[in-house]
Every structure is written in C-alpha cells, then in structure tokens.
C-alpha positions, 0 to 999 in steps of 0.5 A: 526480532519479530515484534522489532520487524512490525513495530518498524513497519508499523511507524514507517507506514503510518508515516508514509500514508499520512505524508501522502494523504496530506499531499493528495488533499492539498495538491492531487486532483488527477491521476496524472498528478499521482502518476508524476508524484509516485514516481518522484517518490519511487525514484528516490527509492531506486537511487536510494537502493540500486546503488547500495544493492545492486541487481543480484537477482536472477531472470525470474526475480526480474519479472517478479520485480517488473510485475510487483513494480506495475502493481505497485505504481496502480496501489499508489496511483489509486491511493493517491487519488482516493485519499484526495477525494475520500478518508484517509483513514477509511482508506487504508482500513480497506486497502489493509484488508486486502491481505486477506488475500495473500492470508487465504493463498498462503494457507493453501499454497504453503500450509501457513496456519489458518485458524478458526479465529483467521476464518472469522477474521475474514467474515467480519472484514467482508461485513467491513467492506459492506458498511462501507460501500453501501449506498455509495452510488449516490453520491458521485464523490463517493463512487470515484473515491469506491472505485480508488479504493477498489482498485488500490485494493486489488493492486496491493493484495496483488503486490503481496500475492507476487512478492510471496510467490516468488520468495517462497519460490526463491529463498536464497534471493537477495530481498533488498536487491529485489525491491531495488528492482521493483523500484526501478521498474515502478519508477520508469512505469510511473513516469513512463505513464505520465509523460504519456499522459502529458504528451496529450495535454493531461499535464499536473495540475499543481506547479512543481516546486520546492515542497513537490520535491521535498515531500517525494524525496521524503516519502520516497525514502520511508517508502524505501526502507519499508519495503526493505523490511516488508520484504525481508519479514515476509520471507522469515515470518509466516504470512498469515501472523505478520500481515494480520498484525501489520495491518491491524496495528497501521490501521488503528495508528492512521485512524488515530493520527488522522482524526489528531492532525488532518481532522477527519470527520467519519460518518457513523457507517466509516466509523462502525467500517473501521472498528469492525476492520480492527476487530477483523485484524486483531482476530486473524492474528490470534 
C-alpha cells in the first residue's frame, strides 16, 4: 500500500511540475500572472473535490484549511514565478528539500524516527543548498529566481508543518474533505489577490484563452488528486519515511524529464546541487 501510495504521488507530481513549468517559461512573467493561473487551477480542484466531499471538518480543520490554503497560494505563486525565470529542475530539488523541516518536527514532536543516516541526509542537503545559492547576487535573474525559490521553500515546508499538525491532532478527520477545503480557500485567496492586483493596473500579461483554460483545468485536476493521496499518506505513514522517498523519487524524475522535453541546461554547480540533493534524500529514507 505504501509503495502504491508514493509511486502515485510520484507521476501526479512530476506531471504537474513539468505542465507548470512549461506554462511558467511561455507565458508567466509576473506574479499576477501566477496569482490568475494558480487560481484557475485551484478552482478546478475545488469544484472538483467540494461537491463529491463536502466540508466535514470541524472549526479547527477550517483553520487549518485556511492557513495551508494561503500557503499553498505563495508555494505555487513563487513556483510559478521561479520556474519562469530559472531551472525547472533545480527548483524543485530546492523547494523537495525543504521537508527536511516537517522531518526534524516530526521526529521531535512525534517521536517518528530520526536515524543517523536522516541526520546526514540533512547535512548534505544544507551542502546542496550552498552549491546553489552561492554567488548568486551577481547576476540579478539569478537573485529573483533565489528569492522565488526561497520563499516557495519556506511556504511548502509551511504547508506540510500544518497539515501534519492538524492530522495528527485530528486523526478521526475527513482527509479529502480537508483538502477540498484547503482548496476553496486557496482558490478565493489566489484570485482575491489578483483582482486586487488588477484593480491597480497590474493585470496578466498573457491573453486568457483556450490553452490558459485547458492547462489550469488540467493541472488543477492532478493537483487535486495529488493532495487527496498526500494527505491521506501523511496520516498513515510516518513522515520522516514517506516524505524522504517522495521527494527523492520526484526529484530525480523532473531532472530527467526536464533535460528530455524542456531541454534544460545546468551549469556544473545545479548539477553537483542537484546530485547531492539526491544523495540527500536517498540517505533520509534509509
């Protein structure tokens, strides 16, 4: 069951973060760009799961669903908007690795295992991190794509931290209602923000039409039933064993996919970045 749970996990996100990135490199260029697109995805997923599911949570999973909902909006804002003007590939390593977060909490807070090969894990991913973000301020492309990929980062480590906090402190919760919910919210916060945005001249700058439409409904959807299933695995598979395999796993498949069909090109340092963050996540599985 466990293994059905991640290698699911593994092609519905590969999907989804290659779709985006191949969206965010034609089209994205502002975050309201991202703000407008995010939310015609998490829409989909809302009239997708809120029908079927309904809101059976109680007060607090509201909460919960409100704050992993705001977090998820910046995650997929600053994705989008990293991914438009950095790699694809290089990005997700870095954004994966912040599990390492939820790993560390978990092990503290739940007593889940944290073995001398998890504690390494995390030394090398921090020696990751280093090989990327050196010498970045350089170049000023290279310091916007730093700052989208720092703050998507922090947001999903975030998302993770409150989703496992409130699963944990509600076992008996209704997990798919619970991510349609987090999806409503995402989807009036996303879109919230971008009428904002437009109301102050800061409108798309891409023309909204059949492909716009098509490319959110379909990302909206995986997005939708990933959730359902990362949800559902963190409440019955330890954190610090689902989350390093995950990441690992998606890690290595953009890579790859990303070099095949969107012909990326890593310098020797995103390179060496990405290999020890492999080696990172293989090492806080074992």
């Amino acid at each position: 069951m466990e293994i059905l749970l991640i290698v699911a996990s593994w092609v519905l996100a590969a999907t989804k973060v290659l779709s985006q990135g191949r969206f965010a490199k034609n089209m994205a260029k502002t975050p309201s760009d991202a703000l407008f697109f995010n939310g015609l995805i998490f829409s989909t997923g809302a009239v997708m799961l809120l029908p079927i599911f309904g809101i059976n949570v109680p007060l607090s999973g509201i909460f919960a669903g409100f704050l992993v909902g705001a977090f998820n909006v910046i995650f997929q804002m600053a994705y989008v908007c990293a991914f438009s003007c950095g790699p694809i590939s290089l990005t997700a390593m870095i954004s994966t690795t912040s599990m390492v977060v939820p790993i560390i909490f978990s092990a503290i807070a739940y007593d889940e295992p944290l073995s001398v090969f998890r504690i390494i894990g995390i030394i090398v991913t921090i020696i990751a991190l280093y090989f990327t973000t050196e010498k970045i301020k350089k170049d000023s492309i290279k310091l916007k794509w730093a700052l989208f990929t720092l703050l998507a980062f922090v947001a999903n480590f975030s998302s993770s931290l409150v989703q496992k906090i409130y699963l944990k402190s509600v076992p008996e919760t209704d997990t798919s209602s619970f991510v349609a919910v987090h999806f409503a919210f995402a989807a009036i916060i996303s879109l919230g923000l971008y009428f904002i945005l437009s109301a102050s001249g800061k409108k798309c700058s891409y023309k909204i039409g059949k492909n716009v439409i098509f490319t959110s409904f379909f990302i909206g959807v995986i997005l939708g039933i990933f959730n359902l299933i990362y949800s559902y695995s963190l409440l019955v598979v330890d954190a610090t064993v689902y989350l390093p395999i995950f990441n690992g796993g998606l890690t290595v498949l953009v890579t790859l996919c990303g070099s095949l069909f969107m012909k990326e090109k890593l310098t020797k340092r995103q390179k060496i970045s990405i290999i020890l963050g492999v080696i990172a996540i293989v090492l806080m599985s074992l």
